[in-house]
C-alpha positions in Angstrom: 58.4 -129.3 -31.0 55.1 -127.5 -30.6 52.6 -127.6 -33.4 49.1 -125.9 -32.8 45.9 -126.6 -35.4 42.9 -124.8 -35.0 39.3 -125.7 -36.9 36.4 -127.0 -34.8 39.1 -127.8 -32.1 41.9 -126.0 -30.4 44.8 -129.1 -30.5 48.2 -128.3 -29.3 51.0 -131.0 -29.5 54.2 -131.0 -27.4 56.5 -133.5 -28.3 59.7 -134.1 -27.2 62.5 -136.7 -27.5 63.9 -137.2 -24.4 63.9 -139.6 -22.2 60.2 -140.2 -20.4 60.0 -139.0 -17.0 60.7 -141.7 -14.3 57.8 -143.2 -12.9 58.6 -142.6 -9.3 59.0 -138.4 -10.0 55.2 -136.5 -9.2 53.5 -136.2 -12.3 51.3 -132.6 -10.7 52.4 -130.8 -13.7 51.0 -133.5 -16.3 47.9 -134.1 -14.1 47.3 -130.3 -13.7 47.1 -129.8 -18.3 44.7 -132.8 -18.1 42.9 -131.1 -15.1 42.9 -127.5 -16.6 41.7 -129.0 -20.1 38.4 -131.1 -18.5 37.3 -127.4 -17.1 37.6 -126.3 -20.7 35.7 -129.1 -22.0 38.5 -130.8 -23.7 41.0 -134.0 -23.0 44.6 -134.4 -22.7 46.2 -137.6 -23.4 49.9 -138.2 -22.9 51.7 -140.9 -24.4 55.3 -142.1 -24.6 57.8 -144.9 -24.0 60.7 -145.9 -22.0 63.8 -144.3 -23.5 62.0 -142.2 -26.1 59.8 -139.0 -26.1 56.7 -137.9 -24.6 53.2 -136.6 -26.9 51.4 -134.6 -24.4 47.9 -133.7 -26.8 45.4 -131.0 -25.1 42.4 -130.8 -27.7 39.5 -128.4 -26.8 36.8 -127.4 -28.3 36.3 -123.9 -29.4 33.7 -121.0 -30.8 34.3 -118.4 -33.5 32.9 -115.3 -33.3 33.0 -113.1 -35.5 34.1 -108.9 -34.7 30.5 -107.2 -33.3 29.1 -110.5 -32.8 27.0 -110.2 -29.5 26.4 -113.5 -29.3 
């Protein structure tokens, strides 16, 4: 399930139920949302627990502007 807010933050959650990925497979993919989100100025935290689902939560911050805004 994805679920997306948007306020003074951009937070996008992806959860799912499946089993959490094994500790010996390479976690690049995981490491490369965290990666991308630190250039944006955000986090990423993952979570999850053997035999259940994973919470991977990117949160950035973000700017409104409004149409002919030259700011």
């Amino acid at each position: 399930m994805v679920t997306v807010e948007a306020g003074d933050a951009l937070t996008i959650s992806v959860v799912d139920d499946g089993v959490r990925v094994p500790a010996q497979v390479a976690r690049s993919g995981m490491r490369n949302l965290k990666q991308r989100a630190v250039e944006l100025g955000g986090t990423c935290t993952v979570t999850g627990e053997p035999g259940g689902g994973t919470l991977c939560l990117p949160k950035m911050s973000v700017q409104v502007r409004r149409r002919g805004d030259t700011r």
